[in-house]
mmCIF file as Biopython writes it, N, C-alpha, C and O atoms, coordinates in Angstrom:
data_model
#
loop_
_atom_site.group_PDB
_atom_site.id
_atom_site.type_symbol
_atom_site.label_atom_id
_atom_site.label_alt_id
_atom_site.label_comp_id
_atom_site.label_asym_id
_atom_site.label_entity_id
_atom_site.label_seq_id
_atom_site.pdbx_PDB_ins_code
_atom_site.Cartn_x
_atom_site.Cartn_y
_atom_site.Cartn_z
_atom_site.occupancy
_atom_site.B_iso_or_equiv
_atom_site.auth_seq_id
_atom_site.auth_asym_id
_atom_site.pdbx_PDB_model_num
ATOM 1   N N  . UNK A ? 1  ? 0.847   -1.173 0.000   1.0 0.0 1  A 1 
ATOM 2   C CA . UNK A ? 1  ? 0.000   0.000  0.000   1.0 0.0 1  A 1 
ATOM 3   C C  . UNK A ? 1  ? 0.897   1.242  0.000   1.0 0.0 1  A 1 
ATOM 4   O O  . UNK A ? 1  ? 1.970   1.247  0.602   1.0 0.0 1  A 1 
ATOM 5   N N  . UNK A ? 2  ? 0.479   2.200  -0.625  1.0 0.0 2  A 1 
ATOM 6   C CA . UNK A ? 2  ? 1.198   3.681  -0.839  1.0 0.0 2  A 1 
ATOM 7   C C  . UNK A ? 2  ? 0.522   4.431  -0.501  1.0 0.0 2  A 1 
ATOM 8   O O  . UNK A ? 2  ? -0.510  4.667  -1.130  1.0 0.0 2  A 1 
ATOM 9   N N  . UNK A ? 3  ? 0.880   5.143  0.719   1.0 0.0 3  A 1 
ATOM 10  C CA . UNK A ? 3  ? 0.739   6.442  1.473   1.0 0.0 3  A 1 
ATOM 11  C C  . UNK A ? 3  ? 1.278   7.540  0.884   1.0 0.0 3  A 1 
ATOM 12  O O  . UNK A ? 3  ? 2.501   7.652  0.798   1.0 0.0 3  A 1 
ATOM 13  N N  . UNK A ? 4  ? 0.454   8.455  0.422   1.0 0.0 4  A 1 
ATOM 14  C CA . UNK A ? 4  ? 0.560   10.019 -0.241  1.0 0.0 4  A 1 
ATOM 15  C C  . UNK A ? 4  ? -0.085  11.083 1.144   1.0 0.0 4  A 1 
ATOM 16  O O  . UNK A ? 4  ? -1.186  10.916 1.669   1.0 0.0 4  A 1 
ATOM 17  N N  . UNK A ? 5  ? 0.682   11.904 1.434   1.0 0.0 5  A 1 
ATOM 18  C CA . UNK A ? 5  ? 0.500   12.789 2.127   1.0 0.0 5  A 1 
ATOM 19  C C  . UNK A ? 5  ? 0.207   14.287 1.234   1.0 0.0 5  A 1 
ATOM 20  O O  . UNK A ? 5  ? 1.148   15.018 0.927   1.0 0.0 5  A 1 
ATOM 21  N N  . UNK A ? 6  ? -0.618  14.475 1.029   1.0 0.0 6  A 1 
ATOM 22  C CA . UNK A ? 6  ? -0.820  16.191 -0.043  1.0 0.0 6  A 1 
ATOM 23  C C  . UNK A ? 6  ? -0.509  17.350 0.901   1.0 0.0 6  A 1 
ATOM 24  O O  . UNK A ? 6  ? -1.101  17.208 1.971   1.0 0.0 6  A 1 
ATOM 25  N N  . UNK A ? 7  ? -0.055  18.018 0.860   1.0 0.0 7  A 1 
ATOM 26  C CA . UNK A ? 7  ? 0.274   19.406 1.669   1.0 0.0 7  A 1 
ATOM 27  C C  . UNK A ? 7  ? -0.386  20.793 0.299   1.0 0.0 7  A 1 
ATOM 28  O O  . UNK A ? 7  ? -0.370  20.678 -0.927  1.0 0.0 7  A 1 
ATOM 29  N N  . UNK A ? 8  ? -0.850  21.878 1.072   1.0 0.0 8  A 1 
ATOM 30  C CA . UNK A ? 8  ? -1.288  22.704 0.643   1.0 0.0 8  A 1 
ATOM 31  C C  . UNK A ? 8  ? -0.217  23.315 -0.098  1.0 0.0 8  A 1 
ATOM 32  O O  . UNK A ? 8  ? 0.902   22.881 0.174   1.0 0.0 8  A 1 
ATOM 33  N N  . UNK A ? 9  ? -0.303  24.366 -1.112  1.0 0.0 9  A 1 
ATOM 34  C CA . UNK A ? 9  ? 0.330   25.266 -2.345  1.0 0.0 9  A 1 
ATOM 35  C C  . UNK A ? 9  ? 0.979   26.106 -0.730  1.0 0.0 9  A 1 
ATOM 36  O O  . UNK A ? 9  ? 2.133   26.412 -0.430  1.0 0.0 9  A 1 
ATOM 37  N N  . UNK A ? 10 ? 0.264   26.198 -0.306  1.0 0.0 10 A 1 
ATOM 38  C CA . UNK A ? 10 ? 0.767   27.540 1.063   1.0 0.0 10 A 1 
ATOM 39  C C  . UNK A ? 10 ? 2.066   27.259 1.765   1.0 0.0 10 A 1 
ATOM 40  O O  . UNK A ? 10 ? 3.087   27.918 1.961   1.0 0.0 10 A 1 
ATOM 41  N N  . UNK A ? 11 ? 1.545   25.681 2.168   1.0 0.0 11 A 1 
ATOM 42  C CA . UNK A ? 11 ? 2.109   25.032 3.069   1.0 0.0 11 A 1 
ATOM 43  C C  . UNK A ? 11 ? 3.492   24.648 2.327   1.0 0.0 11 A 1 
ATOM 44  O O  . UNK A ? 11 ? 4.464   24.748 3.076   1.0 0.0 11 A 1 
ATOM 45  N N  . UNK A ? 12 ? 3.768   24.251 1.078   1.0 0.0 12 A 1 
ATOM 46  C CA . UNK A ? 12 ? 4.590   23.965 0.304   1.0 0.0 12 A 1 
ATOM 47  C C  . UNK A ? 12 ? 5.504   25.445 -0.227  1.0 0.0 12 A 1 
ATOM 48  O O  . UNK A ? 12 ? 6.671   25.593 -0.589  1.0 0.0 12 A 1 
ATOM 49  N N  . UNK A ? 13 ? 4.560   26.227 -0.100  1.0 0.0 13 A 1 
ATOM 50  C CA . UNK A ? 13 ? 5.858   27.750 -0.571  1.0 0.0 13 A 1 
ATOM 51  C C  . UNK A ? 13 ? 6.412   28.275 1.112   1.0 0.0 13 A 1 
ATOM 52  O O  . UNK A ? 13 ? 7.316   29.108 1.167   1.0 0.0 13 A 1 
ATOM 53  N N  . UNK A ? 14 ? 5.829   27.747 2.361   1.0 0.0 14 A 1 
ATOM 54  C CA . UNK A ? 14 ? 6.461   28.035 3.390   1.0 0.0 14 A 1 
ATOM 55  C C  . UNK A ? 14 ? 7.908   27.444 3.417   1.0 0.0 14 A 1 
ATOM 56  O O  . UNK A ? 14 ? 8.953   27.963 3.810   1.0 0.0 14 A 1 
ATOM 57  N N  . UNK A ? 15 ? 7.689   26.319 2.934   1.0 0.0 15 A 1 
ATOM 58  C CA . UNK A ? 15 ? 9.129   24.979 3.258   1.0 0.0 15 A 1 
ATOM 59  C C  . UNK A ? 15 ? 9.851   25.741 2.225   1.0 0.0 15 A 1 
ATOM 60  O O  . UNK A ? 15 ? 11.056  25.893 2.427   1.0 0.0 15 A 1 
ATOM 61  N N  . UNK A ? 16 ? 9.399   26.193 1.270   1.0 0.0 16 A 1 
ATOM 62  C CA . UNK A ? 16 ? 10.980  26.526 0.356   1.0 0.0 16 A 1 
ATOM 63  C C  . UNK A ? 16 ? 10.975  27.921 0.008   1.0 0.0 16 A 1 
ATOM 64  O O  . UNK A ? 16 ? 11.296  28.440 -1.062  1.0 0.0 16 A 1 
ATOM 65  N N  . UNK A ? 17 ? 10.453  28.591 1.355   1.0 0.0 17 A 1 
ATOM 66  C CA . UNK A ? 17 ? 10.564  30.438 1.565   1.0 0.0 17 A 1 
ATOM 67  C C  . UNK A ? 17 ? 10.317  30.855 0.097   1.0 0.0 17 A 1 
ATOM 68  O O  . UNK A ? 17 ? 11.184  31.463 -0.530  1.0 0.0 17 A 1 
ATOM 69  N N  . UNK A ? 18 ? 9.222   30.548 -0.400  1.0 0.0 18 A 1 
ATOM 70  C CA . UNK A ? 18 ? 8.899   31.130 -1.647  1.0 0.0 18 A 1 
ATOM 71  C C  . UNK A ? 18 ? 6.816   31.832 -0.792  1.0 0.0 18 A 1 
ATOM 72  O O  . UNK A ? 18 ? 6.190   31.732 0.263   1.0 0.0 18 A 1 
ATOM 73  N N  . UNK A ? 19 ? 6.651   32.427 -2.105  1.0 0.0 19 A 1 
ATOM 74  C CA . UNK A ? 19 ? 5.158   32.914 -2.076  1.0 0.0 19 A 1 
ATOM 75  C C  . UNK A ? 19 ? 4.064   31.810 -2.812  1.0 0.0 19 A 1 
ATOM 76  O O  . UNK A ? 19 ? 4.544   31.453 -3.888  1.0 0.0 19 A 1 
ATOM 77  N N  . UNK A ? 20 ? 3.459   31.517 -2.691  1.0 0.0 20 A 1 
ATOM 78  C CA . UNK A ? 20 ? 2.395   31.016 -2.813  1.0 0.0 20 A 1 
ATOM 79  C C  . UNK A ? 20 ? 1.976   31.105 -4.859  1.0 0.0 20 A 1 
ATOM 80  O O  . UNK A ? 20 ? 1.707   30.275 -5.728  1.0 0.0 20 A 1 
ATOM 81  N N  . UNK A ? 21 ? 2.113   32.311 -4.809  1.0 0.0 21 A 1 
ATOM 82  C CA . UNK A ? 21 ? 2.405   33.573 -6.462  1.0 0.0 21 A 1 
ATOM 83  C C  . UNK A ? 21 ? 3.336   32.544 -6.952  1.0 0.0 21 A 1 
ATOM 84  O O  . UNK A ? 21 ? 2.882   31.692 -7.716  1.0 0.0 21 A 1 
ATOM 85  N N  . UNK A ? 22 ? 4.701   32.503 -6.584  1.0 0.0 22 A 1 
ATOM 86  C CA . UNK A ? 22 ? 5.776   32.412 -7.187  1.0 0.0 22 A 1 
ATOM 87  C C  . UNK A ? 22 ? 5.740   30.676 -7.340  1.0 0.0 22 A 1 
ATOM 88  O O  . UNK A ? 22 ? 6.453   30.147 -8.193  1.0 0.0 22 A 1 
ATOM 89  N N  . UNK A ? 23 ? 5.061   30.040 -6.653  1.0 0.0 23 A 1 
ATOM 90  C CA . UNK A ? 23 ? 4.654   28.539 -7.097  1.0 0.0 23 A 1 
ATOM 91  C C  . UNK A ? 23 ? 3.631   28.187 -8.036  1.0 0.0 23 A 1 
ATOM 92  O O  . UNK A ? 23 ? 3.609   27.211 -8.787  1.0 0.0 23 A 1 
ATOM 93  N N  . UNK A ? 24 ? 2.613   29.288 -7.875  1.0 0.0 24 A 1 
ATOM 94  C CA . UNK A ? 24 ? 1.675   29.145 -8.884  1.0 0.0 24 A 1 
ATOM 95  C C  . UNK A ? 24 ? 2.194   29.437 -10.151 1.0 0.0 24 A 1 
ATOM 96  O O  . UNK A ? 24 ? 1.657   28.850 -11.091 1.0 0.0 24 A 1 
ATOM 97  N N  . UNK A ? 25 ? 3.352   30.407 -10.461 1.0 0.0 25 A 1 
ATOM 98  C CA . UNK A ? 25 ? 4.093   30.686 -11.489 1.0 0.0 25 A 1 
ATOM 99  C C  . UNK A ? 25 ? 4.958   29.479 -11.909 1.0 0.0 25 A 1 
ATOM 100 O O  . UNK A ? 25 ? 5.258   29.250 -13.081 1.0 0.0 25 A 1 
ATOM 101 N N  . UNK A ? 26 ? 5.369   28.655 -10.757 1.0 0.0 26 A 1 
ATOM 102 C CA . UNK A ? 26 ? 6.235   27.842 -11.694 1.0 0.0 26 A 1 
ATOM 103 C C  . UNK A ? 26 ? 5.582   26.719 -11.785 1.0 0.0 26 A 1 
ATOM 104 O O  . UNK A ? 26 ? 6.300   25.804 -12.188 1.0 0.0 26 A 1 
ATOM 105 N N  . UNK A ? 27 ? 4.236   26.356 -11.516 1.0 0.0 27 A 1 
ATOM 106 C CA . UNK A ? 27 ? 3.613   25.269 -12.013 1.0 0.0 27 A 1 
ATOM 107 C C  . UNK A ? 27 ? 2.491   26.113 -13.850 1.0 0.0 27 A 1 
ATOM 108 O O  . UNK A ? 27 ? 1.945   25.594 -14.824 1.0 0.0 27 A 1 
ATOM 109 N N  . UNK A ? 28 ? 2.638   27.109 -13.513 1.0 0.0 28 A 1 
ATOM 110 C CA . UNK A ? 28 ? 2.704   27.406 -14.881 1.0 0.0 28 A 1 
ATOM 111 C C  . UNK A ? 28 ? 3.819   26.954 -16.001 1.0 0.0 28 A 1 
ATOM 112 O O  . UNK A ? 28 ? 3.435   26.336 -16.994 1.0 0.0 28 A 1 
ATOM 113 N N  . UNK A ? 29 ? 5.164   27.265 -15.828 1.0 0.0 29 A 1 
ATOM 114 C CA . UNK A ? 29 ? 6.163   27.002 -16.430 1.0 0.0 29 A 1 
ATOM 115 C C  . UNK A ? 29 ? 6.382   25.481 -16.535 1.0 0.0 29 A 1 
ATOM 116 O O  . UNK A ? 29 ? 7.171   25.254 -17.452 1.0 0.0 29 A 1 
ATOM 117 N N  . UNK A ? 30 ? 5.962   24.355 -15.919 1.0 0.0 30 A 1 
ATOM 118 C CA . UNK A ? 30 ? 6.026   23.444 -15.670 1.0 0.0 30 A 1 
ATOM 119 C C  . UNK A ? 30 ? 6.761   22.520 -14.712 1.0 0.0 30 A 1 
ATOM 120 O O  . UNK A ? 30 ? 6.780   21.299 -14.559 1.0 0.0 30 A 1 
ATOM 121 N N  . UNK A ? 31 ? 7.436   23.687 -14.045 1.0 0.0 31 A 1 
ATOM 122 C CA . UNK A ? 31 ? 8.622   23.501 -13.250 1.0 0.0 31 A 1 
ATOM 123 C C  . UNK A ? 31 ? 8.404   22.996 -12.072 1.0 0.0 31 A 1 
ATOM 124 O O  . UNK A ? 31 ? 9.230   22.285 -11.501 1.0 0.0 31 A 1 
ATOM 125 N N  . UNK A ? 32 ? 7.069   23.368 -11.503 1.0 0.0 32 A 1 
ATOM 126 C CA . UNK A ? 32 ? 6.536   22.381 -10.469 1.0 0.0 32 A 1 
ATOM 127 C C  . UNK A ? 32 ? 5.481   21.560 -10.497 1.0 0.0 32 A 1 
ATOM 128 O O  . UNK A ? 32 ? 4.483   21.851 -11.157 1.0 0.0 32 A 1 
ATOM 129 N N  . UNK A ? 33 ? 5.566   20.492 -9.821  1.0 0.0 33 A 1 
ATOM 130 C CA . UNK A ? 33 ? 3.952   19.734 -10.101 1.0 0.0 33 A 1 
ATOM 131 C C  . UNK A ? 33 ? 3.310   20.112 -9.035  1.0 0.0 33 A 1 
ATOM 132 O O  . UNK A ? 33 ? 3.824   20.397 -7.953  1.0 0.0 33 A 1 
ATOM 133 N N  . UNK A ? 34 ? 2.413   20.123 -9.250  1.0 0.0 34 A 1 
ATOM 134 C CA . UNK A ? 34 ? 0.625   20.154 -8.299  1.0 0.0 34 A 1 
ATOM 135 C C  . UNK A ? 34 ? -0.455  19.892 -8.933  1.0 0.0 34 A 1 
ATOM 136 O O  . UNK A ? 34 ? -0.616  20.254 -10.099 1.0 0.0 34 A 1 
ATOM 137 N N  . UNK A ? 35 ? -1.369  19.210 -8.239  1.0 0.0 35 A 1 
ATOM 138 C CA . UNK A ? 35 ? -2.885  19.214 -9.215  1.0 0.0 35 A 1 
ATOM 139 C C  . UNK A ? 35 ? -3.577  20.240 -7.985  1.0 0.0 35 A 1 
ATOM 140 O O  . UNK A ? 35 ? -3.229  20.517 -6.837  1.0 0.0 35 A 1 
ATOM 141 N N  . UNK A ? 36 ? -4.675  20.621 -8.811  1.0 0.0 36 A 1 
ATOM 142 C CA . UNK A ? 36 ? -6.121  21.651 -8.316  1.0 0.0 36 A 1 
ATOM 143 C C  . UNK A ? 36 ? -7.241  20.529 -7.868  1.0 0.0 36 A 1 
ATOM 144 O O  . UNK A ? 36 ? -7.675  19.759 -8.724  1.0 0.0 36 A 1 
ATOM 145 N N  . UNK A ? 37 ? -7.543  20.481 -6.968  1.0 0.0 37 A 1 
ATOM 146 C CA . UNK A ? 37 ? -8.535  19.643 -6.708  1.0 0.0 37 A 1 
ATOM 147 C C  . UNK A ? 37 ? -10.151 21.004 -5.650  1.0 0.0 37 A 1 
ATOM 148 O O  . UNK A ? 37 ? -10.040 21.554 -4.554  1.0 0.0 37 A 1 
ATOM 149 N N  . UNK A ? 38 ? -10.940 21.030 -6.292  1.0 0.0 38 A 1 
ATOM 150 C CA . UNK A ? 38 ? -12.180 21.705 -5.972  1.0 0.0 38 A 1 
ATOM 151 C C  . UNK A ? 38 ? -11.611 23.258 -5.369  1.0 0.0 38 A 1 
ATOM 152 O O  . UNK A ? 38 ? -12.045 23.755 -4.330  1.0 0.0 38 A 1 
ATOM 153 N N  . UNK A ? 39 ? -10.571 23.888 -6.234  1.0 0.0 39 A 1 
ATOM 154 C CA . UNK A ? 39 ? -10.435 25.205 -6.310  1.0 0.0 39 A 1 
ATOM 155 C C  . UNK A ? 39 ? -8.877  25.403 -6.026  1.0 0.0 39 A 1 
ATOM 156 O O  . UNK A ? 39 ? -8.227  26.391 -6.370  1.0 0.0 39 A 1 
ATOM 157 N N  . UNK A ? 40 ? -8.346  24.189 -5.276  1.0 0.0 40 A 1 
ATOM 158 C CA . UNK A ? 40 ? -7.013  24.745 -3.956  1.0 0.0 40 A 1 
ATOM 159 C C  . UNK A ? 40 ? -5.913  23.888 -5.163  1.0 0.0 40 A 1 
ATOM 160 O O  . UNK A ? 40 ? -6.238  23.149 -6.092  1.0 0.0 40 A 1 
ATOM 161 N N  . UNK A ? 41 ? -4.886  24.218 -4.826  1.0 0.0 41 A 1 
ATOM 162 C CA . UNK A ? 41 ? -3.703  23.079 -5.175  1.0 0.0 41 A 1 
ATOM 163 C C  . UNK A ? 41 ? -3.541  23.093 -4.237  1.0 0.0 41 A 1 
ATOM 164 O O  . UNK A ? 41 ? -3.803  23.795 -3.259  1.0 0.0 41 A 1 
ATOM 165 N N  . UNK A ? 42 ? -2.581  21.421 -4.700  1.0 0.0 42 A 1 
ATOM 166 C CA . UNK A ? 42 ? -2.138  20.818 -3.524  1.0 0.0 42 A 1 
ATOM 167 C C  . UNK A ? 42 ? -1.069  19.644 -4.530  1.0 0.0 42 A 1 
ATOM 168 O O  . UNK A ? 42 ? -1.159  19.128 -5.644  1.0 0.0 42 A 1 
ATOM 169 N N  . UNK A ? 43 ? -0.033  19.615 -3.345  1.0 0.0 43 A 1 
ATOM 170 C CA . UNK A ? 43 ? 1.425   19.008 -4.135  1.0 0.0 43 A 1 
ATOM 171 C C  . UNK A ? 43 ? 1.683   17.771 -3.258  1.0 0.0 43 A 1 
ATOM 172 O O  . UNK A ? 43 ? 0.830   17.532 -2.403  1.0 0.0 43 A 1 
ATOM 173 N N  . UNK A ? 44 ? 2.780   16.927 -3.359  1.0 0.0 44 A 1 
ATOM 174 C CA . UNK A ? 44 ? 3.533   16.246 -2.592  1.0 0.0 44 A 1 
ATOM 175 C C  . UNK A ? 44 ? 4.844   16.427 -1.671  1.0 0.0 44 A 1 
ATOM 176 O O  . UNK A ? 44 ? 5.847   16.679 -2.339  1.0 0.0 44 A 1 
ATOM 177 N N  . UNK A ? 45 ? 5.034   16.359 -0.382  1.0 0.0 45 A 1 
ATOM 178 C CA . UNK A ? 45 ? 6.318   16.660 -0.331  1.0 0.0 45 A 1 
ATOM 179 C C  . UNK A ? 45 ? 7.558   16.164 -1.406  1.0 0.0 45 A 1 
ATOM 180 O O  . UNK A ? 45 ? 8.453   16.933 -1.759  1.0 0.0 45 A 1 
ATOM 181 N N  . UNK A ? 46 ? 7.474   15.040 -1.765  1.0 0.0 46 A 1 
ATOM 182 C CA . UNK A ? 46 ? 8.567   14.809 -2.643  1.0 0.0 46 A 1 
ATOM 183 C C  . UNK A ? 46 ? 8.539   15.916 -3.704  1.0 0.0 46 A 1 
ATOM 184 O O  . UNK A ? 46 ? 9.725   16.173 -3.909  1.0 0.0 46 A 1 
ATOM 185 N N  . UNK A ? 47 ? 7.807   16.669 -4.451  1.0 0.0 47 A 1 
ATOM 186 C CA . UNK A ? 47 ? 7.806   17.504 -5.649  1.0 0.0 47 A 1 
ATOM 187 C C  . UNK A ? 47 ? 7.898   18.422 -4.723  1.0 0.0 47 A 1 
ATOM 188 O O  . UNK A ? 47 ? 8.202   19.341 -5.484  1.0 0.0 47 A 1 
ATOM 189 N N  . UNK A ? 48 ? 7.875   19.047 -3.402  1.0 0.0 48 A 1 
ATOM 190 C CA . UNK A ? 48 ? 8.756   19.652 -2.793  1.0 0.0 48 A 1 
ATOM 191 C C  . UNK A ? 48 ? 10.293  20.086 -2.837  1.0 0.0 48 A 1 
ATOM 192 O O  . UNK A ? 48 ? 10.757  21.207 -3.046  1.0 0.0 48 A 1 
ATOM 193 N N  . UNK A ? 49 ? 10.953  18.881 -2.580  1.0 0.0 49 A 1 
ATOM 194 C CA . UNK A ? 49 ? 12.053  18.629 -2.390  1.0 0.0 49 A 1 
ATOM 195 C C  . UNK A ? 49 ? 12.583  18.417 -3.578  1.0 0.0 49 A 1 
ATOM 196 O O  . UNK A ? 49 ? 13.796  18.617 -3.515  1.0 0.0 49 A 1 
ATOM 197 N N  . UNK A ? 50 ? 12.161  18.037 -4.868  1.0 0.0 50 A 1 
ATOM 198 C CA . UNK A ? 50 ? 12.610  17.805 -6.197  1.0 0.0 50 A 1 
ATOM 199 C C  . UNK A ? 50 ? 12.739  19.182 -6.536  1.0 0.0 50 A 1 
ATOM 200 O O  . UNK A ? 50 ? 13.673  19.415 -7.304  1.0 0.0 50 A 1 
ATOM 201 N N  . UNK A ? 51 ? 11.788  20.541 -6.029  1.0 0.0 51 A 1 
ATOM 202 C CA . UNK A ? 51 ? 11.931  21.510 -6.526  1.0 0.0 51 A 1 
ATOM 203 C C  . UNK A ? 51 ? 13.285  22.016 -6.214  1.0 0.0 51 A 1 
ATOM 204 O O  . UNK A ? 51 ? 14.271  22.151 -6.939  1.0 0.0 51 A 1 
ATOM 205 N N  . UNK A ? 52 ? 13.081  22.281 -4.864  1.0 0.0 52 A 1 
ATOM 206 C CA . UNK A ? 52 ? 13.986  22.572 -3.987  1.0 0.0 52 A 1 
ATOM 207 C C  . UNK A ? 52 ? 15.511  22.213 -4.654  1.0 0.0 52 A 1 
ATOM 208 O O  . UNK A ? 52 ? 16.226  23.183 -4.904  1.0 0.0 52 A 1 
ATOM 209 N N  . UNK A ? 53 ? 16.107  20.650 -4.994  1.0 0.0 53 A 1 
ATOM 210 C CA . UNK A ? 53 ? 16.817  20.593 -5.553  1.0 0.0 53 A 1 
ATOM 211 C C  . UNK A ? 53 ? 17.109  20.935 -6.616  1.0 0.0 53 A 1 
ATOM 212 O O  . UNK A ? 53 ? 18.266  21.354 -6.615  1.0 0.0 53 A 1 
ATOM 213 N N  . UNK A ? 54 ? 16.409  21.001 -8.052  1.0 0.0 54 A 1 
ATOM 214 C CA . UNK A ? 54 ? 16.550  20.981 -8.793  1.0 0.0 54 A 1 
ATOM 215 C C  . UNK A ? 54 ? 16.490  22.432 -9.535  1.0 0.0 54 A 1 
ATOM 216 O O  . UNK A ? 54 ? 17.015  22.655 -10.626 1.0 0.0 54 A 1 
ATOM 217 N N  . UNK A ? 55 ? 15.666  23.504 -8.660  1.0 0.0 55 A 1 
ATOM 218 C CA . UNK A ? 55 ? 15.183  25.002 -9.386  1.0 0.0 55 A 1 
ATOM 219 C C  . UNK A ? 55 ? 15.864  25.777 -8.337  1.0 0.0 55 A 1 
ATOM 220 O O  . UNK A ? 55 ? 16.047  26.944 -8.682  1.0 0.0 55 A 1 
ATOM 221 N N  . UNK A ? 56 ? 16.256  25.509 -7.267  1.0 0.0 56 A 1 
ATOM 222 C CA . UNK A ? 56 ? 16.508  26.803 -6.371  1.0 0.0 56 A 1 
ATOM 223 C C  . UNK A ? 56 ? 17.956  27.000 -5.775  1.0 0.0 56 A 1 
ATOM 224 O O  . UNK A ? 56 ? 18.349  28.032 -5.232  1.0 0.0 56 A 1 
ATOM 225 N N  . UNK A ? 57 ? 18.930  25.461 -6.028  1.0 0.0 57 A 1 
ATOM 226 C CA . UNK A ? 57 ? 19.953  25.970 -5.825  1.0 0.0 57 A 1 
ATOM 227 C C  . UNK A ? 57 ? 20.801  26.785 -6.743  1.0 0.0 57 A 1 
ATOM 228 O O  . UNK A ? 57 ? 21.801  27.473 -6.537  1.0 0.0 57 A 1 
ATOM 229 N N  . UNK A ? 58 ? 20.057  26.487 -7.905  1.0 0.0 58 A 1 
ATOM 230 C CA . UNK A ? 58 ? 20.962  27.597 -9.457  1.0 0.0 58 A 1 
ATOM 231 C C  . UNK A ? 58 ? 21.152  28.733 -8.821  1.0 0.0 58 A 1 
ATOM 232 O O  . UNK A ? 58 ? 22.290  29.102 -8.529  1.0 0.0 58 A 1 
ATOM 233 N N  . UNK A ? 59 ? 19.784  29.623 -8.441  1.0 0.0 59 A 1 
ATOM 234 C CA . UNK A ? 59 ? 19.948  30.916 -8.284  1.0 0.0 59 A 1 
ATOM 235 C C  . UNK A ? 59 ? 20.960  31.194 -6.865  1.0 0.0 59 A 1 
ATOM 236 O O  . UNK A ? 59 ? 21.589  30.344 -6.233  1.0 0.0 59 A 1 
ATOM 237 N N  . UNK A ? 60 ? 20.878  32.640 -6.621  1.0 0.0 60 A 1 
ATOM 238 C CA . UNK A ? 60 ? 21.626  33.217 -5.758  1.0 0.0 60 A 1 
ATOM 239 C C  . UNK A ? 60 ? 22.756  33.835 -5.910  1.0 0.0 60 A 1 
ATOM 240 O O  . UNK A ? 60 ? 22.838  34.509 -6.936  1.0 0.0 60 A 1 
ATOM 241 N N  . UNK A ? 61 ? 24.010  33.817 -4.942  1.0 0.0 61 A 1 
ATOM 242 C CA . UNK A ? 61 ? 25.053  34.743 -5.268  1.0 0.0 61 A 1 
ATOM 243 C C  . UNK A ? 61 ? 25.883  33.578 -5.891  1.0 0.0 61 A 1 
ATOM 244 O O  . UNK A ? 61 ? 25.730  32.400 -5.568  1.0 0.0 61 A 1 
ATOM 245 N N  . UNK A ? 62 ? 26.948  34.114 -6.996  1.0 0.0 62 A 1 
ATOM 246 C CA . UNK A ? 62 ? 27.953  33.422 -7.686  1.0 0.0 62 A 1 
ATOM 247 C C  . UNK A ? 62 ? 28.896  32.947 -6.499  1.0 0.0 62 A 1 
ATOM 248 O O  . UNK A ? 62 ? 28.642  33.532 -5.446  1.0 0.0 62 A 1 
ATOM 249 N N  . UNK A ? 63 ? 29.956  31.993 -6.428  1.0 0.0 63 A 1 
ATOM 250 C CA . UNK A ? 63 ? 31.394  31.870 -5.251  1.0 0.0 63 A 1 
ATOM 251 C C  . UNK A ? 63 ? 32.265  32.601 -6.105  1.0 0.0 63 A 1 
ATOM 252 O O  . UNK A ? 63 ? 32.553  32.651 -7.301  1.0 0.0 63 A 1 
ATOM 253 N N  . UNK A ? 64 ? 32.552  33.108 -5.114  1.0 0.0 64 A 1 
ATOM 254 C CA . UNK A ? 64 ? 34.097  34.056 -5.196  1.0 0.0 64 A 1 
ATOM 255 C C  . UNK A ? 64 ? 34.887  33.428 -5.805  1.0 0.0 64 A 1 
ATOM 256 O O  . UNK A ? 64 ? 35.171  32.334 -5.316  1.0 0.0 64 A 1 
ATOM 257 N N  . UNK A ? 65 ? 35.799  33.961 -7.536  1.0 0.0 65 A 1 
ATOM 258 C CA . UNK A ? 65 ? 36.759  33.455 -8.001  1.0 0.0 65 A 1 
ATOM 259 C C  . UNK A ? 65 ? 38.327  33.044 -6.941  1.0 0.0 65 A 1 
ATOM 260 O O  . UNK A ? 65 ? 38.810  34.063 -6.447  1.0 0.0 65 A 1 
ATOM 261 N N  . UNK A ? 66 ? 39.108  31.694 -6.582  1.0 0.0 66 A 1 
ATOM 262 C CA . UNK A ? 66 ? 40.045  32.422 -5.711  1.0 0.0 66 A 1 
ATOM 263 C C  . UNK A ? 66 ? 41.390  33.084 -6.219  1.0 0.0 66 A 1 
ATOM 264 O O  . UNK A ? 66 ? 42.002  32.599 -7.170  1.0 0.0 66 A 1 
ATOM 265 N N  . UNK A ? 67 ? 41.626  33.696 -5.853  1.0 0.0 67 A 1 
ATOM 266 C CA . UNK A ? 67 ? 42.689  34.826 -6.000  1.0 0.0 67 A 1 
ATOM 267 C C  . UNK A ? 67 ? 43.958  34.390 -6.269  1.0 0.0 67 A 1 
ATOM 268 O O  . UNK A ? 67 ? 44.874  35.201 -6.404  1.0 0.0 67 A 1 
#
């Protein structure tokens, strides 16, 4: 048997300090999964953590060339 735990769009942009906006944007782009079920999304932690890895460590500051 397989246990799925769904966590809210909310609850899921808290864990990866994003907005709620900015998830709904990247499940536009395709970049995140979620389905809509009777108005709300709602995701998996694993497509959590896939995000997390895969879209958010690119950004940020460059490392210092060393000298």
């Amino acid at each position: 048997m397989t246990f799925k735990m769904e966590i809210t769009l909310a609850e899921a942009a808290a864990m990866l300090k994003l907005t709620p906006r900015a998830l709904r944007a990247a499940i536009k782009r395709g970049t995140f999964r979620a389905a809509k079920y009777a108005g709300c999304w709602f995701t998996l932690p694993a497509n959590v953590e896939l995000y997390r890895r895969d879209h958010l460590r690119r950004y940020g500051r460059k490392a210092k060339q060393p000298t």
